[in-house]
Structure formats: C-alpha cells, structure tokens
C-alpha positions in Angstrom: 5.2 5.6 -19.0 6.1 4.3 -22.2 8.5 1.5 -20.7 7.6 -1.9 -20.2 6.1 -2.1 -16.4 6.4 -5.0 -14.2 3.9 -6.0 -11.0 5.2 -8.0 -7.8 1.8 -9.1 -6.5 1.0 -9.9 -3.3 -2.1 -11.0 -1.4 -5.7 -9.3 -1.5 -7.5 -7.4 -4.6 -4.9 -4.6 -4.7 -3.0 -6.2 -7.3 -6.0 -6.5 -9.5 -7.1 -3.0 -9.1 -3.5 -1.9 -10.1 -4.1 -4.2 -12.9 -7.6 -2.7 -14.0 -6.0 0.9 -13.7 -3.0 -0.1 -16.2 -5.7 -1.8 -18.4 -7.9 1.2 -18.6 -4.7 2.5 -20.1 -3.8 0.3 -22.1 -0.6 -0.9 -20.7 0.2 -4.5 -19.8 2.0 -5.6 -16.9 4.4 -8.4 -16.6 3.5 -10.3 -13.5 5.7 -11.8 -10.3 3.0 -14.0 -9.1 4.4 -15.3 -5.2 3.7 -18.9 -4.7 1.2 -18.7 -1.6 0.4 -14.9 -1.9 -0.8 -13.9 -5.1 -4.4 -14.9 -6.5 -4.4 -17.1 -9.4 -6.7 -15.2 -11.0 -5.1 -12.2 -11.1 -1.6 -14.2 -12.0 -3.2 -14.9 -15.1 -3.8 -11.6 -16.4 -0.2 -11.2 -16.9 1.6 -10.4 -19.6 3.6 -12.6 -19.1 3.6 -14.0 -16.2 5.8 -16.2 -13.8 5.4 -17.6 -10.5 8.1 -17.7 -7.6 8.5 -18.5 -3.9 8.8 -15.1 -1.5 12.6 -15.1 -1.4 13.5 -15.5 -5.3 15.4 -12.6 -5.8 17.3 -13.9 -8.6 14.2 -15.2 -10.2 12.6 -12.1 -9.9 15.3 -10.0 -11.2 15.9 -12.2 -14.2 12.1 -12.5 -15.0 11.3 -9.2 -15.5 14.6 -8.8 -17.3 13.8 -11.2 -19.7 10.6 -9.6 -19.9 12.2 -5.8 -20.8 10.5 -4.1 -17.7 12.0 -1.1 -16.7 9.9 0.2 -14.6 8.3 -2.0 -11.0 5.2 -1.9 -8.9 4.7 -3.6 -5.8 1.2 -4.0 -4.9 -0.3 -6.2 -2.2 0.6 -7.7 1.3 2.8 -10.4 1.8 1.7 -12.9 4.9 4.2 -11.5 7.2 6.0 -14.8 8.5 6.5 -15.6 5.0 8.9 -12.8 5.6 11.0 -14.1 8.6 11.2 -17.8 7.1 12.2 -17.4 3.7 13.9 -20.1 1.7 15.9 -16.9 -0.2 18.1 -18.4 -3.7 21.7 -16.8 -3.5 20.9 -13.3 -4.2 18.8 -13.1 -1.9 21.1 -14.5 0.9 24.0 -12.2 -0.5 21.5 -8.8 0.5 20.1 -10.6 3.8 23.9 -11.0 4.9 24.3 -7.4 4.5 21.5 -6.1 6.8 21.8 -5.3 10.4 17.9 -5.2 10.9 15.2 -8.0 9.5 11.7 -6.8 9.4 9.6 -5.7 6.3 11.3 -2.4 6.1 14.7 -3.2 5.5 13.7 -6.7 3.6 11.7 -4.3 0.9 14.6 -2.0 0.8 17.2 -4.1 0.0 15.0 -5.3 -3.0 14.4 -2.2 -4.4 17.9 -1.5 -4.4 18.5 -4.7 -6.4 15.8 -3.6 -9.1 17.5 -0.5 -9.6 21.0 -2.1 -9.7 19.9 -3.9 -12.5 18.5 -0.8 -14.3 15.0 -0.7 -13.3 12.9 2.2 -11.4 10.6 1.2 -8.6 7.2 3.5 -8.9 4.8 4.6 -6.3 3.1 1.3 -5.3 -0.1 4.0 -5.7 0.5 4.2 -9.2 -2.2 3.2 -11.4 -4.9 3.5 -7.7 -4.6 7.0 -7.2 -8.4 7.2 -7.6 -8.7 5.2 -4.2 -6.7 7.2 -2.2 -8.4 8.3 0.8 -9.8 12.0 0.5 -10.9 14.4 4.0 -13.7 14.2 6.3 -16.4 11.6 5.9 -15.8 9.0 3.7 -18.4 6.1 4.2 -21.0 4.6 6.4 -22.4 6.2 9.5 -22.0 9.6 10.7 -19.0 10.7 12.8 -19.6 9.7 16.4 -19.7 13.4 18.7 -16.8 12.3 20.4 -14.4 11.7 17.1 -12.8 15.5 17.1 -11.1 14.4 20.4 -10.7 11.0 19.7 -8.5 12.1 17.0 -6.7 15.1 18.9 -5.8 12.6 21.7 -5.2 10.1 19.4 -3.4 11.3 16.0 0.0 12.5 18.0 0.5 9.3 19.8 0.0 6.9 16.4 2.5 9.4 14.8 4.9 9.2 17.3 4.4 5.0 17.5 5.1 5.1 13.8 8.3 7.2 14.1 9.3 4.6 16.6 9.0 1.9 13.7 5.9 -0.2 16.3 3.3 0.0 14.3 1.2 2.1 12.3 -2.4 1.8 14.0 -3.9 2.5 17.8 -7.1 2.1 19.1 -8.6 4.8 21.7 -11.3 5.4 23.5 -12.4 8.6 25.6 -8.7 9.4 26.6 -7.0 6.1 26.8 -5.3 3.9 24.6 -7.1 0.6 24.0 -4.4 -1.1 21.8 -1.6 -0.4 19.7 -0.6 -2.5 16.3 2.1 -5.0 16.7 3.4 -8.0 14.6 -0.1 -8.9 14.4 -1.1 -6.3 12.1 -4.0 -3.1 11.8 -7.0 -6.1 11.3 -6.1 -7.8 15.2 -5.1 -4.6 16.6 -8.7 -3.1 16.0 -10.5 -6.6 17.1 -8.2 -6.7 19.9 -8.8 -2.8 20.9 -12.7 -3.0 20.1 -13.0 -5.9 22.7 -11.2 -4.6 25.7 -13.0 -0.8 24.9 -16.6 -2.6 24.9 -18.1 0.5 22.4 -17.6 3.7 21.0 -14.0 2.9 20.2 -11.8 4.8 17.4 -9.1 3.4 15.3 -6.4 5.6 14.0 -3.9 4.3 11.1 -1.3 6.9 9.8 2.3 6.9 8.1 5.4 7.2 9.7 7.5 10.0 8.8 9.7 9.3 5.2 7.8 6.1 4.8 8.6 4.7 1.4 5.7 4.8 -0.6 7.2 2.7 -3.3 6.4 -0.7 -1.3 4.6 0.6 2.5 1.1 1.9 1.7 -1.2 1.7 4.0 -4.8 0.7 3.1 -8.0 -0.6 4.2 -10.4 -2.7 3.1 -13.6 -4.9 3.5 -12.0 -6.7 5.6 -10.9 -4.1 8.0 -14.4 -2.9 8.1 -15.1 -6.1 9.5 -12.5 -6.4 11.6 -13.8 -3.4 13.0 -17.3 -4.8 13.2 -16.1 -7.7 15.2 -14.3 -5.0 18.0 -17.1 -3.3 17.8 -15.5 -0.3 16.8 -17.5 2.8 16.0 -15.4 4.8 14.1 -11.5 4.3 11.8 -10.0 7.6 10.7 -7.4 7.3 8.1 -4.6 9.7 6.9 -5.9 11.5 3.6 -4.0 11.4 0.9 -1.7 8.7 1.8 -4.1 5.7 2.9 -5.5 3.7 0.0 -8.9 2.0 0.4 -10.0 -1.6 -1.7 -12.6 -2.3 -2.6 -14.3 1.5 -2.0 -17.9 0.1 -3.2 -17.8 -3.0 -0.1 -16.1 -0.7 2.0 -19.2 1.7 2.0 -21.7 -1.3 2.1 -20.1 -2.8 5.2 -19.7 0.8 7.0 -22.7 1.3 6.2 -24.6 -2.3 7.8 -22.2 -2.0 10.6 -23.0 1.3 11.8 -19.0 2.2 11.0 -17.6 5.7 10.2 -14.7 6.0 7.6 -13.0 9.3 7.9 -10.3 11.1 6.5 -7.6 13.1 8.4 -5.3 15.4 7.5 -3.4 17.4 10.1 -1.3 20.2 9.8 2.4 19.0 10.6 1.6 15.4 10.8 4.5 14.7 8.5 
C-alpha cells in the first residue's frame, strides 16, 4: 500500500486501533473526523486532518482529494439516528434521491460508490486490525457453559437466517427459545434486553449476513458488550470467527473474566 490512505472515523477505539496498526507501519492516515462521532483524540493523530458533519459528502470527497488519498478505511460506528436525520450538502442529497431504501446498508453503499467515482478504492474496514479478529473456540473469560453446543446448534441457523432477512445481526437464546432478537436498537440492548427476560444462563449469538460488505459492516465487540452482557446477565456470547473483530481484546478478557462471561468463537460449516 504505497498510496496515500484515508480514515473515516467513527465512534469507539476502533479508529485508533486502525490508527496504531498503520503506525506500526509506518503509514499515516489522513483523517475524516465526524462532528459528534469521532474522539478528539484520535482526530488529532491525523495527517492531516479535517472535521465534518455525518452527511458531508462533498466535503469528504474533496478532503481526501486534496489530501492525495487513494485508498479509504472506514472504521468505527456511527450513532445510528445520526443516520436517518442528516443535514446531507448537495452531493449527498443527489445519491439519497437515488435510493429506494434508507438504512445503513444502502447509505454506506452509495458512499463507497462516490469514493470510487472519484478514483479512490475502499479497503477492508479490517485492514490494519486483522490481529483482532476473532479466532475458534474459547476466546476469553469463563469456561463454556455445558449447555453452549446446543445453544449454538439451535441458535446459529436462526441468527443466519435473521441476517439474510436484513433484521439484525444478533439473538439471544436460552435452552430452546429465543429470548430476543437485535433491532434498531443495536447488539449492546438486544443482549440487556434478552439477558433480563431469560433471568440466567442466557447465550448471545452475533453473525454476518450472507455477502455483507466488509468494506464498512464489521461486526465487533467490545468492553462494552461484555458489560452489556453483564447487566442481562448473560452467561455466554459466541461470535463468528474470522469475521467478528473484538476492541479492546486486553478489557475484553478482564471483564469476561470478573463477570463470569464466556467469549467464543464459531465457525460453522456452510454458514456463509
């Protein structure tokens, strides 16, 4: 990658640990810092940097060309109303106007598009982070609860087939029976929400959806999903390996570890 690289930042620590990856080699990233999303402290390590309201896509666009990036990143959540009441600048109307669905999907989509339009290729948003990506079997905290083997074979087809279905990417089950299922309100409230009405021994389950753009759509977990989790009282969260990324590994394993949590890694034959 001998190009100059550009990073849209979002919320949480992700876009500092794709910072800290590019900086152990040695390449600087021109910075999109959102107004509202991105930490200040990781706007600043930039080079250069420019701040912009979610919505900017002409700003965006001419930034990084000013800036001689080729190459994009996107890295980080962005608060998902921020999303459905945008204050977008022309461009950004002109792409809007063209879609026949609004929802993260599409709105990350269209961008893309527009990057490469104007000459630029949009790389894995795990580039830089592939360190973190979740490996198989037990990853952190306390051992895998006895019933986790059919916690996952009840619950891994039915949180593929809700992700095909575009509802959400995450489920919580317990012996059998489906506790709750992710919504608008995101993987953190769906395991709070499915932890409560379970009581105990509860399992979360977060997977892809089938050809789900990893350009922009990863999913992760972090500290705070541990304590999301902690709060439901859920006993277990399996993740998909090799395509779930997890922040923040070394407070990840302290929390799963304090809360009694197990982090595992699943990879199924065909779950594609």
């Amino acid at each position: 990658m001998k190009a100059k690289i550009g990073l849209i930042a979002g919320r949480g620590i992700y876009p500092k640990m794709v910072l800290d990856g590019a900086k152990g080699k040695r390449i600087p990233l021109a910075v999109a810092a959102l107004e509202g999303e991105t930490d200040p402290r990781v706007a600043v390590q930039g080079k250069p940097t420019e701040w912009m309201r979610v919505g900017q896509l002409g700003r965006l666009v001419s930034f990084f060309k000013k800036a001689g990036v080729q190459e994009v990143i996107f890295a980080g959540q962005i608060t998902p109303k921020r999303l459905f009441d945008l204050r977008p600048d022309f461009k950004a109307l002109w792409i809007l106007a063209g879609l026949k669905e609004r929802n993260a999907e599409t709105l990350f989509g269209a961008v893309v598009r527009e990057l490469e339009k104007a000459g630029m290729r949009v790389l894995p948003a795990t580039t830089f982070v592939e360190d973190h990506l979740a490996g198989t079997g037990h990853l952190a905290g306390a051992k895998p609860p006895r019933h986790l083997s059919m916690d996952i074979s009840f619950g891994w087809p039915l949180a593929k087939s809700l992700a095909r279905m575009n509802i959400g990417q995450s489920l919580v089950v317990r012996k059998g029976t489906v506790m709750a299922v992710e919504g608008f309100d995101g993987t953190d409230a769906t395991l709070k929400r499915g932890g409560e009405i379970a009581g105990q021994d509860a399992v979360a389950i977060k997977v892809t959806s089938p050809g789900q753009d990893m350009r922009f759509d990863v999913p992760v977990i972090g500290p705070r999903t541990i304590q999301a989790a902690a709060a439901g009282r859920v006993s277990a969260i399996v993740v998909e390996a090799g395509k779930t990324l997890i922040l923040g590994g070394k407070e990840v394993q302290q929390l799963a570890v304090r809360h009694k949590i197990c982090v595992w890694g699943h990879a199924a034959k065909g779950s594609k």
